[in-house]
N, CA, C and O atoms as CSV, one atom per row, in Angstrom:
chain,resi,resn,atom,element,x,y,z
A,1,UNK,N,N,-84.912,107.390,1.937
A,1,UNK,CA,C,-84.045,108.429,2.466
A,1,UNK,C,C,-84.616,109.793,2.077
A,1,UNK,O,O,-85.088,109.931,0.948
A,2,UNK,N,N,-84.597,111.055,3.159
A,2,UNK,CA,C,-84.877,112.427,2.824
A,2,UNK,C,C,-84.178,112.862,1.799
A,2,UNK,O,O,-83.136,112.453,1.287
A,3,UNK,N,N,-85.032,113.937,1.511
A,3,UNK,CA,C,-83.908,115.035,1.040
A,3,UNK,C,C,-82.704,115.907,1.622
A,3,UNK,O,O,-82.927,116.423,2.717
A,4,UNK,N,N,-81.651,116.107,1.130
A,4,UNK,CA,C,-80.543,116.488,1.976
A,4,UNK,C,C,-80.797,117.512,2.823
A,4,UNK,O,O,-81.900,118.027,2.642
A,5,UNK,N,N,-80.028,118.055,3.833
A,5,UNK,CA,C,-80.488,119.299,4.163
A,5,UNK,C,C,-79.336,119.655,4.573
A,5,UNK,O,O,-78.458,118.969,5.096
A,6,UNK,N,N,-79.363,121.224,4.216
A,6,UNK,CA,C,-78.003,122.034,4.908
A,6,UNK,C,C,-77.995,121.858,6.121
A,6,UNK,O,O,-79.025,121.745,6.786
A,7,UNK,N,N,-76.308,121.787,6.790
A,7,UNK,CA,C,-75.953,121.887,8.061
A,7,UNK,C,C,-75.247,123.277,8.027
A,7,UNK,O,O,-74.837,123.722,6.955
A,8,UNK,N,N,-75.064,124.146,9.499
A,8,UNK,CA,C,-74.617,125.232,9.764
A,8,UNK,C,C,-73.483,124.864,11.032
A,8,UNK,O,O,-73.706,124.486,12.182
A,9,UNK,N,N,-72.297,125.114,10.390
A,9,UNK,CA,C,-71.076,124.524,11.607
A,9,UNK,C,C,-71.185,125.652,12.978
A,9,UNK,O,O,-72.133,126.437,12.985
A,10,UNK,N,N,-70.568,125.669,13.668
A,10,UNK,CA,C,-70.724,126.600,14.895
A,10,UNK,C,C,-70.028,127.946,14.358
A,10,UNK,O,O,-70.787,128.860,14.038
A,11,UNK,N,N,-68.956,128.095,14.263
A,11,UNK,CA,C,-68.682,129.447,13.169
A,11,UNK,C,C,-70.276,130.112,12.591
A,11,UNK,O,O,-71.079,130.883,13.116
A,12,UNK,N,N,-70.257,129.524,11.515
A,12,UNK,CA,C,-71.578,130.177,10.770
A,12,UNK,C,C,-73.168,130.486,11.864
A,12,UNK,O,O,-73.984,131.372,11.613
A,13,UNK,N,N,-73.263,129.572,12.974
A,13,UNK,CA,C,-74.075,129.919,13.266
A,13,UNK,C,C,-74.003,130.744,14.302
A,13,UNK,O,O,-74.930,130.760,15.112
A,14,UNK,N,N,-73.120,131.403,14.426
A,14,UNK,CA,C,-72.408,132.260,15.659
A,14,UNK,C,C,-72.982,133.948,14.814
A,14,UNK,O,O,-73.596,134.897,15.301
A,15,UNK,N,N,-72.604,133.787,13.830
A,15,UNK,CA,C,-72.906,134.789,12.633
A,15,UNK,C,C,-74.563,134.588,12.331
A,15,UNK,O,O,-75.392,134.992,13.146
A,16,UNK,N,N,-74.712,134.331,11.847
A,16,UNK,CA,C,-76.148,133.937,11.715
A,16,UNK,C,C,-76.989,134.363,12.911
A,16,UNK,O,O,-77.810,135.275,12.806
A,17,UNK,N,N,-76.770,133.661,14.120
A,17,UNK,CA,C,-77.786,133.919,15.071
A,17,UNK,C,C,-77.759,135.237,15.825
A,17,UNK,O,O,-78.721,135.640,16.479
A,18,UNK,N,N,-76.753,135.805,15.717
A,18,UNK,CA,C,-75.807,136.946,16.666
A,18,UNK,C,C,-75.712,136.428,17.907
A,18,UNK,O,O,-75.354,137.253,18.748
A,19,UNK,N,N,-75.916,135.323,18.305
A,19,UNK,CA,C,-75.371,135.192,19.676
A,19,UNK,C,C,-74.215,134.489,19.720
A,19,UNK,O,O,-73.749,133.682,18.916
A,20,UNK,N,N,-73.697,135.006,21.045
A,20,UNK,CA,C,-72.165,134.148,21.094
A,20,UNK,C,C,-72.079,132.789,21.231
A,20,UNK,O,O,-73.183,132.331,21.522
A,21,UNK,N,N,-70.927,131.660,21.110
A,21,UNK,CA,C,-71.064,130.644,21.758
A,21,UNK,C,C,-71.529,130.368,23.218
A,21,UNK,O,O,-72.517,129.706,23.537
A,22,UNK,N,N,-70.957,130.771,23.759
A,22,UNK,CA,C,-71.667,130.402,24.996
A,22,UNK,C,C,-72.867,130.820,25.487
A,22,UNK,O,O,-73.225,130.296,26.542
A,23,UNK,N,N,-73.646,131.715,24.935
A,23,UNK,CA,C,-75.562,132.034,25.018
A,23,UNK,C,C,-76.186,130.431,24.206
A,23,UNK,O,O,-77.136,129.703,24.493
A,24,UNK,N,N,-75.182,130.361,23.157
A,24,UNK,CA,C,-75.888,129.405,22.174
A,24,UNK,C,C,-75.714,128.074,23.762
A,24,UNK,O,O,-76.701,127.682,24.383
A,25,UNK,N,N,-74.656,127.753,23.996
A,25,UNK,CA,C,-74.909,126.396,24.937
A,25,UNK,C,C,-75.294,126.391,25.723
A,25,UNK,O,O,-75.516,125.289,26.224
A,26,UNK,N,N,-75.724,127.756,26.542
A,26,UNK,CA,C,-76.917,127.989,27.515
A,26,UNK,C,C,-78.028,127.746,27.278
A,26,UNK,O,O,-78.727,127.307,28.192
A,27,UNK,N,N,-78.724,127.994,25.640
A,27,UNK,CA,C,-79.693,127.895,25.365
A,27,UNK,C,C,-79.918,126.441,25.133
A,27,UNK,O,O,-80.987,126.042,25.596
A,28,UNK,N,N,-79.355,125.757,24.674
A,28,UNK,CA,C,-79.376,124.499,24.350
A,28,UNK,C,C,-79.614,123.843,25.799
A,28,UNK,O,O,-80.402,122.900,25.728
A,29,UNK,N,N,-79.327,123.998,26.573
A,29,UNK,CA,C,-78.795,123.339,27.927
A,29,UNK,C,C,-79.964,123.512,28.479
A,29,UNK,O,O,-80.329,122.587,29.204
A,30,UNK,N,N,-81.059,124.897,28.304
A,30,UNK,CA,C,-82.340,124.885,28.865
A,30,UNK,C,C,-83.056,124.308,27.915
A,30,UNK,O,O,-84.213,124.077,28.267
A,31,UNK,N,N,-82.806,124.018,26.918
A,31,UNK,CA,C,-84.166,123.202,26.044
A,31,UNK,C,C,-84.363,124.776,25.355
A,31,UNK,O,O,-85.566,124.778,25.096
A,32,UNK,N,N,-84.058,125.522,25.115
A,32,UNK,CA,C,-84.594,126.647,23.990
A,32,UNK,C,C,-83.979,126.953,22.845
A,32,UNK,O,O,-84.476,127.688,21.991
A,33,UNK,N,N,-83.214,126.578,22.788
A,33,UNK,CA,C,-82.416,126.214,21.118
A,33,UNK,C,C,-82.014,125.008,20.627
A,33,UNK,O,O,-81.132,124.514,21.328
A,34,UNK,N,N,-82.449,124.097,19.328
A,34,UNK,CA,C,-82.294,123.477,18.629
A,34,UNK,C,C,-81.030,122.497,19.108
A,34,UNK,O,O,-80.073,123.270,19.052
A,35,UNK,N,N,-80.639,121.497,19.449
A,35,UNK,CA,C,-79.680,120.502,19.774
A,35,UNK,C,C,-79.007,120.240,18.417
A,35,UNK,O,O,-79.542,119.689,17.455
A,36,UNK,N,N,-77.775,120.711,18.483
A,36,UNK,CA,C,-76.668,119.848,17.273
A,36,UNK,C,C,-76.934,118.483,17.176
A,36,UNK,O,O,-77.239,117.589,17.965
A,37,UNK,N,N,-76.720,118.586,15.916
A,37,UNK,CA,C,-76.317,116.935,15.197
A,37,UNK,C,C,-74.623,116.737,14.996
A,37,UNK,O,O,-73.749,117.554,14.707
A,38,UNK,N,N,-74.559,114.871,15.364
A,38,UNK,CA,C,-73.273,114.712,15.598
A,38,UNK,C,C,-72.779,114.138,14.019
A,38,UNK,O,O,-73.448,113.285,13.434
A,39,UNK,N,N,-71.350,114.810,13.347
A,39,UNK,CA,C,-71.878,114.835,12.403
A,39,UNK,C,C,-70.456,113.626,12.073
A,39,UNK,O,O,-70.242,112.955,11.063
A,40,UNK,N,N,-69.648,113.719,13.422
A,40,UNK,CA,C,-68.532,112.831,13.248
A,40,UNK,C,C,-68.034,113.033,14.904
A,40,UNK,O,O,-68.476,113.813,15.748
A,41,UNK,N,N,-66.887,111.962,15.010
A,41,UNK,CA,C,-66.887,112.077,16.171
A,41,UNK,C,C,-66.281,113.274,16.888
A,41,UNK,O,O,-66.482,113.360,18.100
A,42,UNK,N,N,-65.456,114.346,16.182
A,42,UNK,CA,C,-65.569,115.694,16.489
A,42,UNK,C,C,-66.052,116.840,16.254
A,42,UNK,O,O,-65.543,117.868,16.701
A,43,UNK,N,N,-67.294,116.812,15.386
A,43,UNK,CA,C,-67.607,117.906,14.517
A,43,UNK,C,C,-69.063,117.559,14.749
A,43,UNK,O,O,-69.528,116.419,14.730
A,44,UNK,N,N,-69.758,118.740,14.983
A,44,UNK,CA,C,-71.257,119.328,15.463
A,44,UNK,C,C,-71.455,120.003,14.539
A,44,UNK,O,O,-70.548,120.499,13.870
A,45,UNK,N,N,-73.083,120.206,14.241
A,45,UNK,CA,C,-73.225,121.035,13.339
A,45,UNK,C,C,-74.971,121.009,13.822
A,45,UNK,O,O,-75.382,120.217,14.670
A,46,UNK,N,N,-76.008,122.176,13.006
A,46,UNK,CA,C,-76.969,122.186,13.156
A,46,UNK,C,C,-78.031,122.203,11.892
A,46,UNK,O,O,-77.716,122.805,10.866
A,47,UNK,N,N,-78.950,121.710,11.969
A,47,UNK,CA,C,-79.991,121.564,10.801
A,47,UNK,C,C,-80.100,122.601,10.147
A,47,UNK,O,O,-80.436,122.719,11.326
A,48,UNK,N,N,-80.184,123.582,9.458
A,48,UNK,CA,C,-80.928,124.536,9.087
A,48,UNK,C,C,-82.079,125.118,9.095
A,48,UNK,O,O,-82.251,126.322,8.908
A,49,UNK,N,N,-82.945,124.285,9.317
A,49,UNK,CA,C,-85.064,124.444,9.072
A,49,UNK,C,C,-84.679,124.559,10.487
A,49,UNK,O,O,-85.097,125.519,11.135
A,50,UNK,N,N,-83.575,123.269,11.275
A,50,UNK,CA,C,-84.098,124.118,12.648
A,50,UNK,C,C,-83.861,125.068,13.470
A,50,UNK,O,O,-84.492,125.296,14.502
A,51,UNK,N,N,-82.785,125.765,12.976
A,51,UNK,CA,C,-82.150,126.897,13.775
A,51,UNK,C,C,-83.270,128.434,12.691
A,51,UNK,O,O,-83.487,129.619,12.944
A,52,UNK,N,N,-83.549,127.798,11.888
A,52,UNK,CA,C,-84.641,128.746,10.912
A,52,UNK,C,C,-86.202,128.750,11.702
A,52,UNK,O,O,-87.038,129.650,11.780
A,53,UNK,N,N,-86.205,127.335,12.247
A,53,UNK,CA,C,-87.447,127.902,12.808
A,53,UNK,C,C,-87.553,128.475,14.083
A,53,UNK,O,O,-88.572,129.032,14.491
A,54,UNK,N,N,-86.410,128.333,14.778
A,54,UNK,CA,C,-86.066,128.917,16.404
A,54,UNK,C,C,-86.423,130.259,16.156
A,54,UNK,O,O,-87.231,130.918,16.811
A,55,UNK,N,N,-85.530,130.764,14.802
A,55,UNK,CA,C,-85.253,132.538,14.475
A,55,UNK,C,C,-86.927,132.532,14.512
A,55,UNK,O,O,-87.594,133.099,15.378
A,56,UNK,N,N,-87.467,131.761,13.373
A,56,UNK,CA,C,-88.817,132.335,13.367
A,56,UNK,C,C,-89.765,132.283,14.552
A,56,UNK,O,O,-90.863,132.838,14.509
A,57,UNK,N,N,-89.441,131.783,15.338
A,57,UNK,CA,C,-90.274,131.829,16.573
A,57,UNK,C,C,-89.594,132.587,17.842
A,57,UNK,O,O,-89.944,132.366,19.001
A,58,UNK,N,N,-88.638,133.453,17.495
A,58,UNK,CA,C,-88.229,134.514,18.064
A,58,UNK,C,C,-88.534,135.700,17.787
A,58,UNK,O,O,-88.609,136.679,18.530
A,59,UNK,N,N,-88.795,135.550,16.184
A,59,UNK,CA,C,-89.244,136.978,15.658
A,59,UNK,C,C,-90.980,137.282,16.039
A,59,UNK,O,O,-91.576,138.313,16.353
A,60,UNK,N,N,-91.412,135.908,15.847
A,60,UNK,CA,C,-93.247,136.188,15.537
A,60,UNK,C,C,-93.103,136.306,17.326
A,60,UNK,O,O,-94.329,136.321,17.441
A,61,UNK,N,N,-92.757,136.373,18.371
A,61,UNK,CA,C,-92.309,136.170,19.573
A,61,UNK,C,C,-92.641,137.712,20.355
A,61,UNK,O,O,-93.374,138.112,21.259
A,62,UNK,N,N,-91.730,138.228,19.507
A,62,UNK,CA,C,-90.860,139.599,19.920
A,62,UNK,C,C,-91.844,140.615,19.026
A,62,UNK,O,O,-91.395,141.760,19.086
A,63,UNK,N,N,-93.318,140.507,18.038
A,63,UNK,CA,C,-93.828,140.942,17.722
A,63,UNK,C,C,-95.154,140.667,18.418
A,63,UNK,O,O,-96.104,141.364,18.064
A,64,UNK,N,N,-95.319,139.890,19.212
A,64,UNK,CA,C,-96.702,139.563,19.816
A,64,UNK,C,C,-97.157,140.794,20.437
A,64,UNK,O,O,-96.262,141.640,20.426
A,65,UNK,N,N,-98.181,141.170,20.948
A,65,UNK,CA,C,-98.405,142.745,21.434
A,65,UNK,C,C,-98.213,142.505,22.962
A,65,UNK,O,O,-98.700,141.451,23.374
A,66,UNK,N,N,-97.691,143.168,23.722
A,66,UNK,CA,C,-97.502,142.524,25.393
A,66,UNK,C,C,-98.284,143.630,26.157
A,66,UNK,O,O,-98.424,144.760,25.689
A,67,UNK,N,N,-98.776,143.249,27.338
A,67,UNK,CA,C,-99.833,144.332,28.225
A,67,UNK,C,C,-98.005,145.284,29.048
A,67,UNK,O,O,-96.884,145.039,29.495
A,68,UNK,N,N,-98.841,146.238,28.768
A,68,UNK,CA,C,-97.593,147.238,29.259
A,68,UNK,C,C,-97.446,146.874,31.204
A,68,UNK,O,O,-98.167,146.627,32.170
A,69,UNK,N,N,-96.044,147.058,30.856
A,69,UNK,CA,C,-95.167,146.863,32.680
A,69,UNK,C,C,-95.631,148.324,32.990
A,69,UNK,O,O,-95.749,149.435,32.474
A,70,UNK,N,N,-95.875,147.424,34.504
A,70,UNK,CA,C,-96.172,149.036,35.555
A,70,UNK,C,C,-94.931,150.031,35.688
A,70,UNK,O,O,-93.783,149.614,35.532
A,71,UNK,N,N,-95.149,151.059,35.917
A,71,UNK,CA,C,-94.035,151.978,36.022
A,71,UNK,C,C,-94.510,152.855,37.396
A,71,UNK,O,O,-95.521,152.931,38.094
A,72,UNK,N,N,-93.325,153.395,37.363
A,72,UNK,CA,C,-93.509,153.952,38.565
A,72,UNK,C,C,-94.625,155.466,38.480
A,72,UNK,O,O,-94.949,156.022,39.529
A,73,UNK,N,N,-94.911,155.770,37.681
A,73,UNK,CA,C,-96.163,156.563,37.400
A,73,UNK,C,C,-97.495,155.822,37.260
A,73,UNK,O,O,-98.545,156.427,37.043
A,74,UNK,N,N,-97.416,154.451,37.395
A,74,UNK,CA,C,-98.862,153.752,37.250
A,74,UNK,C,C,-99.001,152.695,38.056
A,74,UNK,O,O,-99.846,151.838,37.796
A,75,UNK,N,N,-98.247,152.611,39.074
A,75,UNK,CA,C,-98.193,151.409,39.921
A,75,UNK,C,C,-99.460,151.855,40.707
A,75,UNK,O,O,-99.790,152.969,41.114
A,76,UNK,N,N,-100.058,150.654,40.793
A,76,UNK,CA,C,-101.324,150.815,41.608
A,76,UNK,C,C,-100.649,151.421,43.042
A,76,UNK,O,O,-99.533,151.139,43.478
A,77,UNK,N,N,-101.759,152.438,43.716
A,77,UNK,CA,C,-101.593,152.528,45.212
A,77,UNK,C,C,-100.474,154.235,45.369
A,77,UNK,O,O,-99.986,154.880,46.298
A,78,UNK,N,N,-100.523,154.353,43.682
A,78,UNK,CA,C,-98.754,155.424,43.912
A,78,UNK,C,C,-99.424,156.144,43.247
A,78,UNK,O,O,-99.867,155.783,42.157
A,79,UNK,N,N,-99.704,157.659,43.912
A,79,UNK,CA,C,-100.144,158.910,43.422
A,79,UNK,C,C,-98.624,159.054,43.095
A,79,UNK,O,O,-97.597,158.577,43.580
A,80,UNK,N,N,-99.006,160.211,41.713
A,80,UNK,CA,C,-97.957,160.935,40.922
A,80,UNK,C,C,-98.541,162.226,41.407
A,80,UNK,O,O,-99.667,162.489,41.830
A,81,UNK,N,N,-97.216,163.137,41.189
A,81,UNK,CA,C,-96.927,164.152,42.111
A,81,UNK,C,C,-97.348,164.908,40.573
A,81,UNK,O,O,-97.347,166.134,40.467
C-alpha cells in the first residue's frame, strides 16, 4: 500500500483553484482538469499532487514566451496611417 495522500473536497478546491464550480466541471468534462476520486457513495474529492500538478502546468504554461498576435497596426497588407 502507498503512502497516504491528501484529498481536497470541492469547497477547498473552489478556493484553491479560483475557479468556480462549474469552470471546474467543464474542465473535467474536456479532459483538462484532474477527475475526482469517489471517496464514498456521495462524496468526491481530489488528489492533491494532482490538482498541484494541473496548477503547475498552468503556471509554467502562462509563462512560456508566445509570438505576438497581429494587431491592427501590423496586420500584413494594412498600411498605418
Amino acid at each position: 500500500m502507498g503512502s497516504p495522500q491528501r484529498v481536497i473536497r470541492l469547497n477547498e478546491l473552489v478556493e484553491f483553484t479560483g475557479l468556480r464550480r462549474t469552470q471546474i466541471q467543464e474542465l473535467i468534462a474536456r479532459g483538462e482538469f484532474p477527475a475526482p476520486i469517489r471517496l464514498s457513495e456521495r462524496r468526491i474529492a481530489w488528489l492533491a499532487g494532482d490538482v498541484a500538478a494541473w496548477q503547475a502546468d498552468k503556471i509554467a504554461a502562462s509563462r512560456c514566451p508566445r509570438s505576438p498576435q497581429p494587431t491592427r497596426s501590423n496586420k500584413p497588407g494594412k498600411e498605418s496611417r
